[in-house]
N, C-alpha and C positions, 0 to 999 in steps of 0.2 A: 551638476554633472548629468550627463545625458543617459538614457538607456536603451543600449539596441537593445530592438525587442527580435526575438524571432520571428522570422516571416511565414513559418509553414505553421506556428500554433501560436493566434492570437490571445489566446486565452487570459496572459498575462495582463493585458491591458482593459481587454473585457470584462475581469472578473475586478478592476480599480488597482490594479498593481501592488506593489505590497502593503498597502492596508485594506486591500481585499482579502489578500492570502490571512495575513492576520485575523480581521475578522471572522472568515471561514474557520481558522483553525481555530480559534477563540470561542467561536460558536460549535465545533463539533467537539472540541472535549468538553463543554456544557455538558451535550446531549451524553459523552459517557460518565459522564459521573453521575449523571440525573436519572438515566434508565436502567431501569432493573434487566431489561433485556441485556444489556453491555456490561453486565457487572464481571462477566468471564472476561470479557476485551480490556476493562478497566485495571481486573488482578494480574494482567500482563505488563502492567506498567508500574514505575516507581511510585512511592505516594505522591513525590515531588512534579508537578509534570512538564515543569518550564521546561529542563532541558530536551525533554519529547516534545512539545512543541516548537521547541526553535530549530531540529531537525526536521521536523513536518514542513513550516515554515518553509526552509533554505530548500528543501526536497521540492514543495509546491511551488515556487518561483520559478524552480530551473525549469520543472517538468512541463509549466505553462507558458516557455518560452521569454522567461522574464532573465536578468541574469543570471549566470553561475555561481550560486550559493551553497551549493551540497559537493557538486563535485572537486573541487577544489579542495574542501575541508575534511570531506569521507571516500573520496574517491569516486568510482563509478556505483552507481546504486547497485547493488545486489540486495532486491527487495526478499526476496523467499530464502537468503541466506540469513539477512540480519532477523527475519520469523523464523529461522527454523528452533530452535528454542521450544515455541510454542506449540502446543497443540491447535492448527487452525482447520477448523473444515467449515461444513454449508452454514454450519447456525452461529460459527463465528464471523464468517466473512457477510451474514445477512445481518448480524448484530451493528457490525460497523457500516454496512451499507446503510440503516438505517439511522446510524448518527450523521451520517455524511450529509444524506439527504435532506433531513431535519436541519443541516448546516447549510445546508445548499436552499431551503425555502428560509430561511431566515435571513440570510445575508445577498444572497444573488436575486435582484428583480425581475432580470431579463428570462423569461423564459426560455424561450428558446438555448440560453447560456447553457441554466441549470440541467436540461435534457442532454445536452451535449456532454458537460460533465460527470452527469450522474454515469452516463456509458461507459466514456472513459474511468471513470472511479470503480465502476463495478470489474471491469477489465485489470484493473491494478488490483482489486480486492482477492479475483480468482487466481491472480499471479501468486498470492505468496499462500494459499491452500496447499499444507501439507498433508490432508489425510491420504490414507488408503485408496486408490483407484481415480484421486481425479483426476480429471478429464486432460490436465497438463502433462502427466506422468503414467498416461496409459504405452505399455510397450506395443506397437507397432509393431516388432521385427515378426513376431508370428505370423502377420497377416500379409506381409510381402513378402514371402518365401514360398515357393510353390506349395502344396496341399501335396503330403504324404501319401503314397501307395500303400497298401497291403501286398506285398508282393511273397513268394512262395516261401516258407519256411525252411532253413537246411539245416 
């Protein structure tokens, strides 16, 4: 059977198609169960972790332009909904950045690839940050409404 790939993110075919995704996912839950830095990323997850993987998996196909595996089965991704559960801020989203990466020099040769997805992965790491004041959930409305007068007291 053939695969359209998407044409605006190659990524799927550049990173080997789904035994790239595999490998990647395969090599960054290595990295959490191996680093003490991820052991918070780790306790967010089942002991079991095939089924976490095979939504990473299906997630990382669709998202690199490879077929639709995620959406069809869980719908449209709502990443910061399916983490809200968790407590995620800077030192969890860099915990996982650095298993990513660690998966990404393991498994992708292509440099240039790995830079490009580190971006993009870091971009998807900041999306599901729920702490206090970040950067995604700062209120703007204060700052586009004009500036308050002091005006006379009655």
């Amino acid at each position: 059977m053939e695969v359209k790939l998407s044409s605006h993110n190659p990524h799927f075919a550049q990173i080997g198609g789904a035994e790239g995704i595999d490998r990647l996912v395969e090599a960054f839950y290595r990295h959490v169960d191996a680093l003490p830095l991820a052991a918070g990323i780790r306790a967010m997850h089942a002991a079991d972790l095939e089924p976490t993987k095979a939504i990473l998996k299906a997630y990382l196909t669709e998202w690199m332009g490879g077929p639709k595996q995620y959406t069809p089965r869980r719908g449209p991704p709502r990443l910061r909904r399916a983490h809200s559960a968790f407590a995620i801020g800077e030192a969890e989203r860099d915990a996982w950045m650095q298993c990513m990466r660690g998966a990404l020099e393991e498994t992708v040769a292509d440099a240039n690839l790995r830079e490009q997805l580190e971006r993009a992965f870091f971009k998807l790491a900041e999306t599901v940050r729920n702490d206090p004041g970040n950067p995604h959930d700062i209120d703007l409305s204060n700052r586009l409404r004009p500036a308050r007068t002091a005006g006379p007291s009655s």
